[in-house]
Structures are given as C-alpha cells and as structure tokens.
C-alpha positions in Angstrom: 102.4 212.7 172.0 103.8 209.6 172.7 103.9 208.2 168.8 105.8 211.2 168.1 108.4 211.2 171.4 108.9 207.3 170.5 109.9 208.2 166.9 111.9 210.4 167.5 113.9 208.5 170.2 114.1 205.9 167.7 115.9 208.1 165.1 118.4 209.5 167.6 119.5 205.5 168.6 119.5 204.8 164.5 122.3 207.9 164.6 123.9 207.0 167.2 124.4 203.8 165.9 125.0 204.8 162.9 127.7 207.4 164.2 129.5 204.4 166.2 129.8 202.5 163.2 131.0 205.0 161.3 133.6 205.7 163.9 134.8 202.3 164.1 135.4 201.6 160.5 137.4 204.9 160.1 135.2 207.1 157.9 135.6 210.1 159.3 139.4 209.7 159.2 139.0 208.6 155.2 136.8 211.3 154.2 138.5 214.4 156.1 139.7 217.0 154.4 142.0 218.7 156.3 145.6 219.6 155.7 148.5 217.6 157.3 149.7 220.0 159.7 153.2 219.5 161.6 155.8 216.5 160.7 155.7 212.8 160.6 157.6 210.1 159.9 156.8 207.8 157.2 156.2 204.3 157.6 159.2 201.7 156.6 157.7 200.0 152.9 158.9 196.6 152.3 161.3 196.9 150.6 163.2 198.1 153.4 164.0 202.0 151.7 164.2 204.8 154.2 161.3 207.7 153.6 162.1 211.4 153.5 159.8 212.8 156.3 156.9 215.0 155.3 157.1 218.9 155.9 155.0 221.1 156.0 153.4 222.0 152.2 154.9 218.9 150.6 152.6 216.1 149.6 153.3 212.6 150.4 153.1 212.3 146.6 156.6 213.8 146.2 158.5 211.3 149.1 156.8 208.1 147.9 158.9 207.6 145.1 161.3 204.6 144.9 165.0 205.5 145.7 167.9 203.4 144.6 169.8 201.5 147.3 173.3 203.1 147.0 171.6 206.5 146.5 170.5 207.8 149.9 171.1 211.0 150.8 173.7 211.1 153.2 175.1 214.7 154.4 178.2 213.5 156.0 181.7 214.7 154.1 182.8 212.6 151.5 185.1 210.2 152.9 188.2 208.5 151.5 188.2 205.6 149.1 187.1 202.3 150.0 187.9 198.9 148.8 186.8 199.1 145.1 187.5 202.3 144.0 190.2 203.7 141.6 193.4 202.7 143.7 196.1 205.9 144.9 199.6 205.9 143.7 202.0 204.1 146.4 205.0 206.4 147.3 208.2 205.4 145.6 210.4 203.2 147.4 213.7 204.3 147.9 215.1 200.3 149.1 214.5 199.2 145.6 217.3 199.1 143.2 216.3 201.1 140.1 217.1 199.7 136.6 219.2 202.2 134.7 222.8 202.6 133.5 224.2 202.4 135.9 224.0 199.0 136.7 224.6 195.9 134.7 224.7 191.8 134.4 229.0 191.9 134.0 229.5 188.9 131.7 232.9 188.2 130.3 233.9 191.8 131.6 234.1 190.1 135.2 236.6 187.4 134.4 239.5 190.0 133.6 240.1 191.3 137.0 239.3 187.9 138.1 241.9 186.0 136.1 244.1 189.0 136.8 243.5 188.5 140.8 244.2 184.7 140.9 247.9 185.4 139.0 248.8 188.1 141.3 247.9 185.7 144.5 249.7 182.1 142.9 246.2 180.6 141.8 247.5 180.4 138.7 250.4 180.6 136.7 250.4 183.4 134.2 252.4 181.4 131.7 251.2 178.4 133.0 249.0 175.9 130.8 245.0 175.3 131.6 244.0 172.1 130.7 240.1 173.0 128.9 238.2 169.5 128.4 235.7 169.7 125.5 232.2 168.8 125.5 233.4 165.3 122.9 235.0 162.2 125.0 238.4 162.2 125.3 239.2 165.4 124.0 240.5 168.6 125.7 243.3 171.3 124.8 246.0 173.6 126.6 246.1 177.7 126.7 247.6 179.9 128.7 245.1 182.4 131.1 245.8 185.2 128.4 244.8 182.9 125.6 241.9 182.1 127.4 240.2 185.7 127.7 241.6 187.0 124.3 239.8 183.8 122.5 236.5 184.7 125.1 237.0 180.6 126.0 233.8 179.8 128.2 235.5 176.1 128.4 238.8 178.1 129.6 237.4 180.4 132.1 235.5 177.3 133.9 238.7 175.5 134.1 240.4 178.3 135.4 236.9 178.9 138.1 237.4 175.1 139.4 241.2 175.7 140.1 240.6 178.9 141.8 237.7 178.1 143.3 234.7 179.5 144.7 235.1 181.2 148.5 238.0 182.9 146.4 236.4 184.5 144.1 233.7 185.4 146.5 235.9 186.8 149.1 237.7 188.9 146.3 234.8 190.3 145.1 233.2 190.9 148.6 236.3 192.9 149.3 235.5 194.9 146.2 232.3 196.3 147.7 230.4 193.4 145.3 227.9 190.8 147.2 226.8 187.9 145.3 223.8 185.8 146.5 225.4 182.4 148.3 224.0 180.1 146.1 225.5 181.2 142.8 227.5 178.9 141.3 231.4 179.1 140.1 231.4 179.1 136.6 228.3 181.8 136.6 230.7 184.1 139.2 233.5 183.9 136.2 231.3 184.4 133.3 229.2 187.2 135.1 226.2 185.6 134.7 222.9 185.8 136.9 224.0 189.1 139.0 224.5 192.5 138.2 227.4 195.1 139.3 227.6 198.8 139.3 229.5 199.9 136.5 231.9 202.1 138.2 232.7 199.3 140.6 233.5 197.6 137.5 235.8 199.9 136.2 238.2 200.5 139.4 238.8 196.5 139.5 240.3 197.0 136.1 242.0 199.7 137.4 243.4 197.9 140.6 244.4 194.7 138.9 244.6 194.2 135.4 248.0 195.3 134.4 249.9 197.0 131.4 251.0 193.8 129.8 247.5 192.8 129.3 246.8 195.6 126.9 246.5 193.5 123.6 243.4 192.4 125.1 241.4 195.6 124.3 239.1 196.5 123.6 237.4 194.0 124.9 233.8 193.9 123.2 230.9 191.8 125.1 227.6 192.1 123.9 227.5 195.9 122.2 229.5 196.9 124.9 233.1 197.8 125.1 235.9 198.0 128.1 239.0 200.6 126.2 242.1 201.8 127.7 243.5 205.2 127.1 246.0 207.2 128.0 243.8 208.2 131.1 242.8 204.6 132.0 240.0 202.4 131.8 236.5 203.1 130.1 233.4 201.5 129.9 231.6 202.6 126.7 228.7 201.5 124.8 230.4 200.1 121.3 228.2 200.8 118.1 228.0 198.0 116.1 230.4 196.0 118.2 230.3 192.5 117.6 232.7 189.2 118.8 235.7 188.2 116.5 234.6 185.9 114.3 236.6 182.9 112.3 235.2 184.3 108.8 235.9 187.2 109.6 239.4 187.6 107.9 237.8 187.3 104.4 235.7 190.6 105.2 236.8 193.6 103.3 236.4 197.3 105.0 237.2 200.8 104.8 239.6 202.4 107.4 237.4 205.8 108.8 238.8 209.2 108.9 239.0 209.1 112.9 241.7 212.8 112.8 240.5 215.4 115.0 237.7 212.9 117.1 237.5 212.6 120.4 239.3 209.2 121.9 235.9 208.0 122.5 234.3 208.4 119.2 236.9 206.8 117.3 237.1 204.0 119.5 233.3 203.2 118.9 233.9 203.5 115.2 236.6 201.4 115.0 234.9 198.1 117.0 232.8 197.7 114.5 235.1 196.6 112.5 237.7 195.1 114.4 239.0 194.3 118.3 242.5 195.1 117.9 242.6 198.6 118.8 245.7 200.5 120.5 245.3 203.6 122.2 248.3 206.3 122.4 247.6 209.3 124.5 244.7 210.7 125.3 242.4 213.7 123.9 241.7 214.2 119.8 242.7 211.6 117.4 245.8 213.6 116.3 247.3 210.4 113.8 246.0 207.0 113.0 247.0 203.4 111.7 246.0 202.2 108.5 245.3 205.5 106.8 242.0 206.9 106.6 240.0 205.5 103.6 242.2 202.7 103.3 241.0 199.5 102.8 241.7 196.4 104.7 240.3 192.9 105.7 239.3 191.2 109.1 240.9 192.0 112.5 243.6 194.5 111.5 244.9 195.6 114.1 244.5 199.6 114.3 246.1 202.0 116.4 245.4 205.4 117.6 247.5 208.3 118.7 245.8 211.1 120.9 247.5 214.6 121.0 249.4 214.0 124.7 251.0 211.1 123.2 253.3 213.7 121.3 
C-alpha cells in the first residue's frame, strides 16, 4: 500500500509541475481555441500606423494590413484647401486701372493743347521764333510753334518744354483732371511719353484750347492713330493705314477714293492713308469731295471734304 500511495503522489507533483510550467510559458494561452469575444485595441507596430480596432467577427487578418501615411481614415468633413492645393480665383479688384480703350500713352497728341496753352498765357509767342539746337556742334535752326507741331519736331517741342517749363505744364494739366507722377521729366510731359491719359480727357483739351486757326494741322496722325476736326468738333479715331508724312513721299503716286455718301468718319480713315492734309466741311455724309474720285494724284495733296450741313 504504501509503493502504490508513494507513486501516485509522485505523479500528481510531476503534473503539478508540469501544469506550472506550462502556465508560465503561456501554453494554454498559445494553444486555446476560443473566439475573440468583445473589442480590443491593437497594439501600435513600429512603424508608427494607427490599427483599426477588432470587432466582433472580423479576424485580425483583415486590420493588419499596411496603410499608407496620408490615407487614414478620417470621418471629419472635408475641410478647405490648404497650402498646396489648386489655388482659388482672387476677387477682381476694382482699384486697378484696367487696360482697354479707353485709356492711352498721349504722345505727340499732348503737345497740341500744350503748345496751345502756353500761347494763350504769354509763354510763348505764337509768331515768335524757337530757337531748336541740333544734335551736331554748332548747329541749330528757327520755327515758329505751328511749324514745330505740323513738322512733329521732337527737337522743337523740347525747346518749347524748357521755355515753358515744368510746374507749368504740370499745373495745367493737373487742372485738367490729369496727374502725372512727380518725377517725370519735361520733355517726356510734352512728347506724352511714359504716362497714359483717358481719351476723352484728351479730347475736351482740344476742345478748350486749340483754336480754329490751327486747323491746317489735322489731322494729326501719331502712331495709327488720328485726332480730326469736323463740323461737330474734335475726334479721336483709330486711322487705318495712317502713317507720318514722309520727305519721299511726294514722288508716291495714288488714287483719290470714291468717299460720296460715307459717313465723316470713314472717309476720314480712308483718306490718312494717303495723305495728312485733310479739310473737313460740315458734318454727316460725304455729300462732295476734292480731288475727284478716282483721280490720281502724288504725295500730300491736300484733300477736302464737304458733309451735307456744310450746304
């Protein structure tokens, strides 16, 4: 009896022992095979992604894959763009001076009314000689003011700037509703170079200052456009074709256009394409014209045109 009851003790310490070795290196816990009941939340991996948790009837299989870094789920609205991303339209602003027709750089156009101005105030003399030097030594000439702006003189029209001088034609043109940047110079305020005017601003100082006696001057054609006077004033109009007198032009041969029953306009556009001496009678429809139409002639001949309240 007692071989037996010492065996048998013997066996239950081995399981025992065997049972707390088990125990302590997690066998039970390895080898169970019981469902994962309830939630839990995953363990952070190393490379520092954010696991789905584990619900009930999903297998840790289907969380454990790999999930790119900027593709978490994230169930917050979507939010505005950030830094990066396709940029929205600005709203227009309404301060910033928009580039269309009406507005342009004035060149020779300016020194009219400008020339016109320093007469009427005893700047200058409108007979009066302007001594132009030239760019050689010891070499200059004399026009008169109207000489000047018919011949387009750059030379001329910064003699005339120097004698009138600079707060002058500032202040004029201030007066005029037009403000020029303080630093410009003289001879660009005259040849209407580095600033742009409205065109209708333009216009009225024609209409202001530039008297009737100054009509041989138009139209006056700068750079493809053209400054006409007709029976109902000044106009600004784009010239087709225009193009400054030139010295070789005289020996050009051309054909006088059938301008009867045109508008003023549209006969004054065909005719600076061929010539600057144009004179306007009336206003309305071409109702007569000189030359003929289909006559030919050569250079600058002068041309003039009669509009029906002219008879």
């Amino acid at each position: 009896m007692n071989k037996k009851a010492n065996r048998r003790a013997f066996f239950i310490c081995l399981l025992i022992g065997v049972m707390y070795v088990s125990v302590a290196a997690g066998l039970p816990e390895k080898m169970s095979l019981a469902r994962v009941s309830g939630e839990r939340q995953a363990t952070a991996t190393s490379m520092g992604v954010s696991m789905a948790k584990v619900g009930p009837g999903v297998s840790s299989a289907e969380v454990s894959a790999p999930v790119p870094g900027d593709q978490r789920i994230n169930s917050e609205p979507a939010k505005a763009p950030i830094q990066g991303s396709a940029p929205q339209p600005a709203p227009a602003d309404t301060n910033v001076t928009q580039r269309d027709d009406r507005f342009m750089e004035p060149g020779l156009f300016i020194s009219i009314p400008l020339v016109c101005h320093a007469i009427e105030k005893g700047l200058i003399e409108r007979d009066g000689l302007i001594f132009i030097r030239k760019e050689s030594y010891n070499n200059g000439n004399c026009k008169k003011p109207i000489d000047i702006l018919r011949d387009r003189d750059e030379q001329g029209l910064k003699a005339i700037a120097r004698i009138v001088g600079r707060k002058q034609s500032l202040d004029f043109l201030k007066k005029e509703g037009i403000v020029l940047k303080h630093d410009i110079d003289n001879e660009s305020i005259i040849l209407g170079a580095g600033y742009t005017v409205e065109k209708e601003k333009l216009v009225a100082l024609y209409s202001e200052y530039v008297p009737d006696e100054y009509g041989p001057l138009f139209p006056f054609v700068v750079r493809g456009m053209a400054m006409v006077k007709t029976g109902k004033g000044f106009d600004l109009m784009r010239a087709k074709g225009a193009r400054l007198p030139s010295h070789g032009a005289g020996e050009q041969e051309w054909m006088m256009p059938n301008l009867l029953n045109l508008p003023m306009r549209a006969a004054i556009e065909k005719l600076t394409a061929h010539t600057s001496r144009i004179k306007v009678r009336g206003s309305g429809n071409v109702v007569e014209q000189y030359p003929r139409a289909f006559e030919r002639t050569k250079g600058e001949t002068e041309c003039i045109i009669y509009g029906r309240s002219a008879k």
